[in-house]
N, C-alpha and C positions, 0 to 999 in steps of 0.2 A: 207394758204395765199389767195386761191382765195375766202373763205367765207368770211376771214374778210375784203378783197376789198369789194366784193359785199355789205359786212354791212354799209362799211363807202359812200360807194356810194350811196347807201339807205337812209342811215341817211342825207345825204349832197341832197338829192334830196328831201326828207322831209321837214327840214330847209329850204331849198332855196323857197320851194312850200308856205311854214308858211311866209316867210319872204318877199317872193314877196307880196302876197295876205297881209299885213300889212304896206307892203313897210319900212321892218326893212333892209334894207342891210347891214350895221355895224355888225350886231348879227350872218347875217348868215357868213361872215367875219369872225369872230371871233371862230362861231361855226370848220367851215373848218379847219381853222388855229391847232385847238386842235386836231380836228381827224386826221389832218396830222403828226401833232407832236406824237401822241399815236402811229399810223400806223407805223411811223419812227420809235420809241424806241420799239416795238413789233418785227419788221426784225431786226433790232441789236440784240436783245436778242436771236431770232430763230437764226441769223448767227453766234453769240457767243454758243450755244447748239451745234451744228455742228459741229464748228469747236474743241469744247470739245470732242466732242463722236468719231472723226476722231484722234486725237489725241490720247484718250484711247484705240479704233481700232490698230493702229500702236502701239503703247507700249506694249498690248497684244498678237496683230502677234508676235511683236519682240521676247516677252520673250515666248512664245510658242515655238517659231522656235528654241533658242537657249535649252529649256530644251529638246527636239525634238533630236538635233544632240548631247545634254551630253548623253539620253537614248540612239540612235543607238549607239553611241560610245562605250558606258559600255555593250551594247550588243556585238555590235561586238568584246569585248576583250573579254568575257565571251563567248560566240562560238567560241575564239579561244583559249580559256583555255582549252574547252571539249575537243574540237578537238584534241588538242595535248595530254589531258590527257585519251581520246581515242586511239592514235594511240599508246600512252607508253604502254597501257594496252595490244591493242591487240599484241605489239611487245612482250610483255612479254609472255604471253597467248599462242604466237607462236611457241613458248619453250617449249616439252612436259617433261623436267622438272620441270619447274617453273611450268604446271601446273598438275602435280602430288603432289604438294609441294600445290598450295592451293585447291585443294581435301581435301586433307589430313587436314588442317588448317582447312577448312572448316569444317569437320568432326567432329575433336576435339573440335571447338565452339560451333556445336549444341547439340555433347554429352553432354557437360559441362554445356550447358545451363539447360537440362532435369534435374539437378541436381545432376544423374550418378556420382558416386567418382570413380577416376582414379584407379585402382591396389584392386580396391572393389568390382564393379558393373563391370569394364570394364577394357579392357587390349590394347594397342595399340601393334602392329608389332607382333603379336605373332608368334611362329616357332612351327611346325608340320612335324615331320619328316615320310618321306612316303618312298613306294620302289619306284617312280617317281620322286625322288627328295624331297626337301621341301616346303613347302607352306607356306604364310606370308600374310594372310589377312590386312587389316588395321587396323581394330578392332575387338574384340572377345565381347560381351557383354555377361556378365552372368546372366544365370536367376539363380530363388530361387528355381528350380527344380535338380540344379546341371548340367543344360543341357546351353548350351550357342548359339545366334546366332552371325554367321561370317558375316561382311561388307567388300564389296573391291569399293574404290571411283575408278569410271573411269572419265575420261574428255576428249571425243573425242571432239575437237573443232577444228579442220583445215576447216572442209567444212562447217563449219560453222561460222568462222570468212569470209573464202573470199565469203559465199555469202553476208553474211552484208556488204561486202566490194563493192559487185560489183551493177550496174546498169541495166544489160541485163537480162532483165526477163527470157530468156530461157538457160540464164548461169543459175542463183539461181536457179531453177526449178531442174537444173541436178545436183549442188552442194548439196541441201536438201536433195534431192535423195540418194544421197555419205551420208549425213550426219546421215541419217536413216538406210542405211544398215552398217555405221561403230558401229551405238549401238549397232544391231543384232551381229556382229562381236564380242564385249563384251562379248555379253551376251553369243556366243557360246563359248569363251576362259573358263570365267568362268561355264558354266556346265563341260567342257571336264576334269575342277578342280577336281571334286569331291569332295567338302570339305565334304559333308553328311557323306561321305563312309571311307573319310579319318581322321576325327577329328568323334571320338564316342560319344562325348556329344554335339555336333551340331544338331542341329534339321535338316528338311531334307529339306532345302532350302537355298540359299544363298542370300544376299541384294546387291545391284549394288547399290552406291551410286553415283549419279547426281548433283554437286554441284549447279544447277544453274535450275529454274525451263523450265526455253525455251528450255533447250537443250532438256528433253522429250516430252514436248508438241511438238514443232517443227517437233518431229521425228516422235511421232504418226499421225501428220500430211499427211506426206507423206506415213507413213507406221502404216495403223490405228488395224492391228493385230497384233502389236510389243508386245503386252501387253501378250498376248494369247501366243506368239511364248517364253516369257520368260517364265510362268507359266509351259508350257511343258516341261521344263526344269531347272523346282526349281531355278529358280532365281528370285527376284522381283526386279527390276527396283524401287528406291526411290529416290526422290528427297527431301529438307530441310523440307516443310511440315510438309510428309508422315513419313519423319523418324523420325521428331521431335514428330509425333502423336505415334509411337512407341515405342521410347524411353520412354518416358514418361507413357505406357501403362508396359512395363519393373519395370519401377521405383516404380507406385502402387502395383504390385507386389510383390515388395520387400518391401514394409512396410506392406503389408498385410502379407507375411510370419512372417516378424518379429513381428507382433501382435500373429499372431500363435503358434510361437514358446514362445513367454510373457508366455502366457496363457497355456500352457503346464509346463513351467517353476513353472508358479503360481501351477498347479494345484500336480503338483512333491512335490515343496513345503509344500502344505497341508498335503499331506499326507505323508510327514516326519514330521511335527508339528504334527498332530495328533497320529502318534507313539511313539512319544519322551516323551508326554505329556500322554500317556497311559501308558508307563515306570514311568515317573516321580512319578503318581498316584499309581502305584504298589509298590513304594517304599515307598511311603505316607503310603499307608496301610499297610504295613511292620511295617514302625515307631510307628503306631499307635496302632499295635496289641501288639510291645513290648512295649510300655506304658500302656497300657493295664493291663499285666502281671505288672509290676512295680507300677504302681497305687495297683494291687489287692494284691503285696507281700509287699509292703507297709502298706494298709489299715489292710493287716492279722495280721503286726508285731504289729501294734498298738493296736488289739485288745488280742492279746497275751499281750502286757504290760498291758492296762486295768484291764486282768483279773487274770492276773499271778504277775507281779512285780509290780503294785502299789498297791494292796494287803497289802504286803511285808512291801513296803516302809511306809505305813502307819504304819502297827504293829511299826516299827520303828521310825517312829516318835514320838507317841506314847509314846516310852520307853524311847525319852529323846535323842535319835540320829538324832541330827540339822546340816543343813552344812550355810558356810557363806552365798551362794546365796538366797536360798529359807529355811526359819527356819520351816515353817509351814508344807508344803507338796512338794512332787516331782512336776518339769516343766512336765505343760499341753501338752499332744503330740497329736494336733489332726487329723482327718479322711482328708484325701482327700472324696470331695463331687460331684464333678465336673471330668467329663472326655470326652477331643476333640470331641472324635469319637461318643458320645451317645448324639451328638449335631444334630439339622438338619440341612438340608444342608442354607436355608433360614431360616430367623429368622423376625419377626418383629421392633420395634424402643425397645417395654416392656422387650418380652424376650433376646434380645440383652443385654439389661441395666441387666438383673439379672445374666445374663452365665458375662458380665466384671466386677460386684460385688466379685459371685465365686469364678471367677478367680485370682479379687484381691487377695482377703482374703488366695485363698491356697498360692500366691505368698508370701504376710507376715509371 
């Protein structure tokens, strides 16, 4: 606004200096006149721009403001959904039933994921009768060795729900504490087990399964030779992971046995095929030796009749003794020429064509 006064003041000072010095006063009149009128419709326009953009200012406050309070809104019922589907949880959770029940769940879902078949690879609840009673791991998994390892799921989570619960750093500090020496607590119930000693196809260690990966982490925390203090005492501490990297390490196992066992099967089989088939041959040449003979008691008789009874038969023909079939001479009886076994074993396309000539011919 202040340049384009200053322009029209300028201009209006110019004008008036042109118009005095001419003595046109009408023009410069006239002149004035238009740059007042421009000046006027230039601040309309700038105060109609204003009061647009103040306009779209407040309609976009507005609708800011109101998507503003639908998001806190949806937030704050969605932080009061966790909340309460937190507090269900942990009420649940507070139950060391409920949560022996999802251990246990838990467990079965990540066997089954490894691909593991139930009552194949794996057995749930099984019983081991001992002179201390019984034992009932959660799961027994078997290897392809006929040797199997024992899992028992723990879930120590009291001091570890109420320290997530609490706000006093030096409560949580002493709850973690609790929480780390209740694992240790586990882990010495199940050594005092002896599943090693007491199950003879167990390997000589036991898995502590961790349904939840914080609950070890946390505890190593607090207690960072937890890991050392279980080794000493054939337990390994797992959590979903580790045991999933297990299982799984179980399961190639087991298709590599069973590749092994293929291949032994195969190789059993060979060698009943190539016995069977060395019988088969031995009868072959059985057959062939008595054809043999039968071709040569054959070939003998026909040269007996050659030289003995058609002789004969001719004298008799001869003398006037004709039968209906043949008047002139006795039926041709000829040689076998041709025998299997004095074949080679490969033949080419030629000699092929003359051994199924031969053959024909003795067949006719």
């Amino acid at each position: 606004m202040a340049v384009i006064a200053f322009a029209g003041v300028a201009l209006g000072y110019f004008l008036g200096r042109k118009s005095a010095d001419e003595s046109h006063v009408p023009a410069l009149e006239s002149g004035l006149d238009s740059l007042s009128d421009a000046i006027n419709r230039m601040n309309a326009q700038v105060q109609s721009n204003q009061q647009a953009g103040v306009e779209s200012a407040t309609a976009l406050r507005s609708e800011l403001m109101v998507g503003l309070q639908n998001h806190n809104q949806m937030l704050t019922r969605s932080v009061a959904e966790v909340r309460q589907q937190a507090q269900q949880l942990t009420s649940v959770l507070s139950r060391s039933g409920a949560r022996g029940q999802w251990g246990e769940m838990e467990l079965r879902r990540l066997v089954e994921a490894t691909g593991l078949l139930n009552r194949v690879h794996f057995l749930e609840q099984s019983h081991f009768a001992t002179e201390d009673g019984a034992l009932r791991p959660d799961l027994q998994v078997m290897l392809s060795d006929d040797r199997c390892i024992l899992v028992d799921a723990k879930t120590p989570m009291d001091n570890y729900l109420a320290a997530a619960a609490s706000t006093e750093p030096a409560q949580i500090e002493q709850l973690m504490a609790a929480h780390a020496q209740a694992v240790a607590s586990h882990i010495d119930k199940l050594s005092r087990k002896a599943y090693a000693g007491s199950v003879n196809e167990s390997i000589d260690f036991v898995v502590m399964f961790l349904p939840s990966e914080s609950l070890l982490e946390s505890a190593l925390t607090y207690r960072p030779d937890l890991l050392d203090y279980a080794f000493s005492r054939n337990v390994v501490p797992a959590t979903p992971t580790t045991l999933f990297a297990l299982l799984r390490g179980v399961g190639m196992s087991w298709k590599n046995s069973e590749m092994i066992d293929q291949a032994q099967v195969i190789a059993q089989l060979s060698r009943e095929l190539y016995t069977r088939v060395d019988v088969v041959l031995g009868h072959f040449g059985k057959l062939g030796k008595a054809l043999g003979t039968a071709v040569s008691s054959y070939n003998s008789t026909v040269r007996s009749i050659e030289t003995r009874v058609r002789p004969t038969g001719q004298k008799l023909a001869e003398l006037g003794v004709r039968t209906d079939k043949n008047e002139n001479a006795l039926t041709e009886t000829p040689q076998l020429e041709v025998f299997v076994a004095e074949l080679p074993l490969h033949l080419d396309s030629e000699e092929q064509y003359v051994v199924d000539r031969r053959l024909d011919a003795v067949n006719e």
